[in-house]
C-alpha positions in Angstrom: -31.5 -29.0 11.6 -27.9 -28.6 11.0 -27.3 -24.8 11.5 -25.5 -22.5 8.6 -22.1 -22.0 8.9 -20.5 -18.8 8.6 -17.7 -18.2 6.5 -15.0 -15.6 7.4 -15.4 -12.5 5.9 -12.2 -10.2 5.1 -12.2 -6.2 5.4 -9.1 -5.2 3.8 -7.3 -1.6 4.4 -4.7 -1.4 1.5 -1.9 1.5 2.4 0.6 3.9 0.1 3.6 3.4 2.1 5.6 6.8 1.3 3.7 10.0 3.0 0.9 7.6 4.0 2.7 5.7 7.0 5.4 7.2 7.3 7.8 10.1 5.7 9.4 9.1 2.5 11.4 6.4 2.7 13.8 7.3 -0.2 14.7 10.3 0.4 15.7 9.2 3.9 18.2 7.0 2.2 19.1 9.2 0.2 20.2 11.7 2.8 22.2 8.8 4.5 24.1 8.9 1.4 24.6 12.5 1.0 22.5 12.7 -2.1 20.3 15.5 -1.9 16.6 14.5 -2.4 15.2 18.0 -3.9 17.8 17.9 -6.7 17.3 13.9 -7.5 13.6 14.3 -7.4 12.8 17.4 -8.9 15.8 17.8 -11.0 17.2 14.7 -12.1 14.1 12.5 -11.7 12.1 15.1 -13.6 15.1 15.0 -16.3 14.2 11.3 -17.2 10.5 11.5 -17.0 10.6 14.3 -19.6 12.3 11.9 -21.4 10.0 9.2 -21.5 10.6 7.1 -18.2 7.7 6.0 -16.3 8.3 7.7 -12.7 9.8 4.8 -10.8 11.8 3.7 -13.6 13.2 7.1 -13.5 14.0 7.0 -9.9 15.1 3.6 -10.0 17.5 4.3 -13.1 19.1 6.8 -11.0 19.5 4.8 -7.7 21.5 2.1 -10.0 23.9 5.2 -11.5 24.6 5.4 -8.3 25.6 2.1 -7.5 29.3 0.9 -7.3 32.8 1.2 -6.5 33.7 4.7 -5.5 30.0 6.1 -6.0 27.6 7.7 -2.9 25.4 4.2 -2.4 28.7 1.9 -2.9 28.3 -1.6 -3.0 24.6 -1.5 -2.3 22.6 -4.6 -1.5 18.9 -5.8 -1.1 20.5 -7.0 2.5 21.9 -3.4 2.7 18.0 -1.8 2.2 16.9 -4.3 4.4 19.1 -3.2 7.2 18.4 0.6 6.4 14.7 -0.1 6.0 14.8 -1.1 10.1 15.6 1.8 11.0 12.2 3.1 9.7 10.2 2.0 12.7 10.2 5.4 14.3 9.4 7.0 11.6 5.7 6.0 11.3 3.2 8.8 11.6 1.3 9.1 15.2 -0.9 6.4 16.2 0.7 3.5 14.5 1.2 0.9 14.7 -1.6 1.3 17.6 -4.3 1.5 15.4 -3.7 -2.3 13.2 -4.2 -3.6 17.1 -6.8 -1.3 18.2 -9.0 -1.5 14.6 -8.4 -5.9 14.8 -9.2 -6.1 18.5 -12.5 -4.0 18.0 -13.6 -5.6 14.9 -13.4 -9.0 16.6 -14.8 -8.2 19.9 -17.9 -6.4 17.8 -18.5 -8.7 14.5 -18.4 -12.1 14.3 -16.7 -13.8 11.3 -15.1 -11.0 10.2 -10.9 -10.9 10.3 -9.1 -7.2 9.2 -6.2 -7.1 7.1 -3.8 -5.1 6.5 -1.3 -4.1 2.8 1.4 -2.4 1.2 1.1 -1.0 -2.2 3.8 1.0 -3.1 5.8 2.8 -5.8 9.1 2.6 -2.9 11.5 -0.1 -2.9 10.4 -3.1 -1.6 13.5 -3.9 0.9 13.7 -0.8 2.6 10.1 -0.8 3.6 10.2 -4.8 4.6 12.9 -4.0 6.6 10.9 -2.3 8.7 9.8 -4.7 12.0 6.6 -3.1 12.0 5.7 -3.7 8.1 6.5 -7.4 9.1 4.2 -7.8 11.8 1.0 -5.9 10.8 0.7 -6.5 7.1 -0.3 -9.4 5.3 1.3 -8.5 1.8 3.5 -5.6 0.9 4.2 -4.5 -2.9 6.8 -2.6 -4.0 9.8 -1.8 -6.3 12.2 -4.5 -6.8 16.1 -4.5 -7.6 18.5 -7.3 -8.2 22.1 -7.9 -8.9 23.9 -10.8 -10.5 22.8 -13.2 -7.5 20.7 -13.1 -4.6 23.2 -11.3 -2.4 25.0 -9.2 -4.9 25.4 -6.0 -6.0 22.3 -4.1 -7.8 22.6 -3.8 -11.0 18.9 -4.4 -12.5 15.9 -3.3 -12.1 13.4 -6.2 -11.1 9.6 -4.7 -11.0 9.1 -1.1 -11.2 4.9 -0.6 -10.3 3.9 2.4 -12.1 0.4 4.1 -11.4 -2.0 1.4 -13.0 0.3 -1.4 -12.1 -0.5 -0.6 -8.3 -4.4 -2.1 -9.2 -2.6 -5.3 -10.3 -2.0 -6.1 -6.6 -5.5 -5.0 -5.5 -6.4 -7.6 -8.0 -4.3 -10.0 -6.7 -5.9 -9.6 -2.9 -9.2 -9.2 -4.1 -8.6 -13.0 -6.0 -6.5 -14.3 -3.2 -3.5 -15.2 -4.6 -0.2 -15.6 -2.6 2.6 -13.6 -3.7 4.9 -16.0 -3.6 2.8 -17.6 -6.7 2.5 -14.7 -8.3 6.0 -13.3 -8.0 7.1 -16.5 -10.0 4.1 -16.4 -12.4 2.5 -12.9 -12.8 0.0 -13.8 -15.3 -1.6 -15.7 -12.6 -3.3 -12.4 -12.1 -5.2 -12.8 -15.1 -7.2 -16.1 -13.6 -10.7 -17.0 -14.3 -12.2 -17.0 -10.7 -15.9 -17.2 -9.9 -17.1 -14.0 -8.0 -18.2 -16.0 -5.0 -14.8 -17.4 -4.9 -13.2 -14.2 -4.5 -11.4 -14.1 -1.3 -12.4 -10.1 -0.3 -14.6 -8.5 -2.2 -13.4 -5.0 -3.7 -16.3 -3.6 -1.3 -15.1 -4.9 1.5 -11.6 -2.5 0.4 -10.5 0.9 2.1 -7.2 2.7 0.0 -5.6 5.4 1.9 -2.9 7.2 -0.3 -1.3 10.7 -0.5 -0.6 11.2 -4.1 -1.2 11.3 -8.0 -0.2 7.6 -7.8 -3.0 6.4 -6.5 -5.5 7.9 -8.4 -6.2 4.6 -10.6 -6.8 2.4 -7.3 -9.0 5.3 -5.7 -10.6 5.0 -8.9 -11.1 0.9 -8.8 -12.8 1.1 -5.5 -15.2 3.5 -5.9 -16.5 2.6 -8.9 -16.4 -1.2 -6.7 -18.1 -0.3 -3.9 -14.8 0.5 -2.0 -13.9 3.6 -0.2 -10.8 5.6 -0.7 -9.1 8.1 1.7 -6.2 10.7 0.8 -3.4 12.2 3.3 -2.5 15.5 3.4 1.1 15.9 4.6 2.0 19.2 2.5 1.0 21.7 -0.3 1.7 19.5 -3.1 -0.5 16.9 -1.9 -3.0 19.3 -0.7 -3.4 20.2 -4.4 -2.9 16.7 -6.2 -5.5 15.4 -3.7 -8.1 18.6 -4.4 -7.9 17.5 -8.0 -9.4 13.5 -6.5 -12.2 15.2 -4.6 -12.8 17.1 -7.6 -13.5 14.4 -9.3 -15.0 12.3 -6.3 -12.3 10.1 -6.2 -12.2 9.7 -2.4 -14.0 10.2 0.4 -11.9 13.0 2.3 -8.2 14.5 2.9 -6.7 14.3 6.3 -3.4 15.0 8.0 -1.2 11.6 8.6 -2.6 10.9 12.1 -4.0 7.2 13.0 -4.7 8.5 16.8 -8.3 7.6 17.3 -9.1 11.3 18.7 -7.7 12.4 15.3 -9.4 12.8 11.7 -8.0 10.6 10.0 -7.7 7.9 12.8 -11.2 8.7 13.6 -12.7 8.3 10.0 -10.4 5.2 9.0 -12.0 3.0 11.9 -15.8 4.3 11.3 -15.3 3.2 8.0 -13.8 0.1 9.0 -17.0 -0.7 11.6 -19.6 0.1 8.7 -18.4 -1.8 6.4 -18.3 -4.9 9.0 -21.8 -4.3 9.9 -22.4 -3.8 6.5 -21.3 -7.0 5.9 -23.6 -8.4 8.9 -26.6 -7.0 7.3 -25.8 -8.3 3.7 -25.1 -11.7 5.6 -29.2 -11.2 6.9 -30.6 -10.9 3.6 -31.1 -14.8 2.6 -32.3 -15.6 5.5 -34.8 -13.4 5.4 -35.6 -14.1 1.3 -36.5 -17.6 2.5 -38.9 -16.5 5.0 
């Protein structure tokens, strides 16, 4: 009797980027340049929104008036917000990046067949946060923002991809299909595919969101109603408040400071939930077995 062979089974932990991991990356930037954040984001920012622009575009929009010769960001680059975006590896909240290595090393010393992986989703600019050397070498796929200029190495001048609040579920879609971004950059209606539900590279239960915001609502929303779990960071009052308003509605799980330390809540809770659904999985992996008995 040839034995039944395992397939590998994914558990996926899908991050915000800004407030989740680390401090706002933006604003950091932003203070480089002598551009004060609490005036472009609650002031100018708001300005646009009130006028119709989608948040990011808004932000975005106002990054680019910025751009050029004589102006506070200069002759701004994607190479330039890569280079910046290094210098976000001390940045990251306590506990990281220990925890990608401690939750993967655990997971495959205790489950067989089962891999962790880790993501980006973000509403942040896409080169300051891959700039970062941990971002790099812990995460499978990051999302973000995009600019471009009039080539590859040019000045910004457009805006590229701007991911809104619903647009972040895209990208969920996109892991939970298994489709490479490199595809999908080129051909976004890929997205859209007809792919069996068994073919399905992770299922949307086999999903953890942890976000600190109003952006994140929609995907919150997506994995519960999945079979997912969802987890919000509290850094500050505003957050405290927007994330009241998800448990209101049951939207996630629980609110926790930004700490990944095991000994900590939210470092605590993120790998319990990790384990569970990897036994989870175990037990689901059980159940023909014992139909055909």
């Amino acid at each position: 009797m040839v034995a039944d062979v395992i397939a590998t089974d994914i558990v996926a932990i899908i991050f915000d980027f800004d407030d989740t991991l680390a401090p706002d990356a933006t604003s950091k930037f932003l203070r480089t340049h002598g551009i004060d954040p609490d005036s472009f984001w609650q002031q100018d920012a708001k300005a646009l929104i009130e006028q119709g622009y989608d948040q990011p575009t808004a932000y975005l929009k106002l990054l680019l008036d910025n751009v050029g010769p004589g102006k506070r960001l200069g002759e701004l680059t994607n190479q330039k917000l890569r280079e910046f975006g290094a210098s976000l590896d001390g940045d990251f909240y306590p506990g990281l990046p220990d925890f990608f290595d401690d939750v993967r090393a655990k997971v495959k010393a205790q489950f067989k067949n089962i891999d962790v992986e880790f993501y980006i989703i973000s509403g942040g600019l896409y080169e300051i946060i891959r700039g970062s050397k941990i971002v790099r070498g812990y995460f499978k796929a990051c999302y973000g923002c995009h600019l471009a200029g009039d080539t590859e190495d040019g000045t910004l001048k457009y805006i590229k991809r701007s991911i809104t609040f619903t647009e972040k579920t895209r990208y969920i879609f996109e892991i939970h299909k298994g489709l490479d971004p490199r595809d999908t950059w080129k051909n976004p209606i890929l997205v859209n595919k007809s792919i069996a539900p068994e073919e399905r590279r992770i299922p949307l239960r086999n999903m953890i969101y942890v976000g600190d915001g109003i952006t994140d609502i929609p995907c919150f929303s997506l994995l519960k109603n999945s079979g997912g779990m969802g987890f919000g960071v509290l850094r500050h009052e505003k957050a405290r408040l927007a994330l009241e308003e998800f448990l209101q509605t049951d939207r996630v799980i629980s609110m926790h400071a930004p700490n990944y330390r095991e000994d900590a809540d939210l470092g605590a809770i993120l790998r319990a939930a990790t384990f569970n659904r990897c036994t989870a999985i175990q037990l689901e992996r059980e159940q023909p077995k014992r139909q055909k008995i």
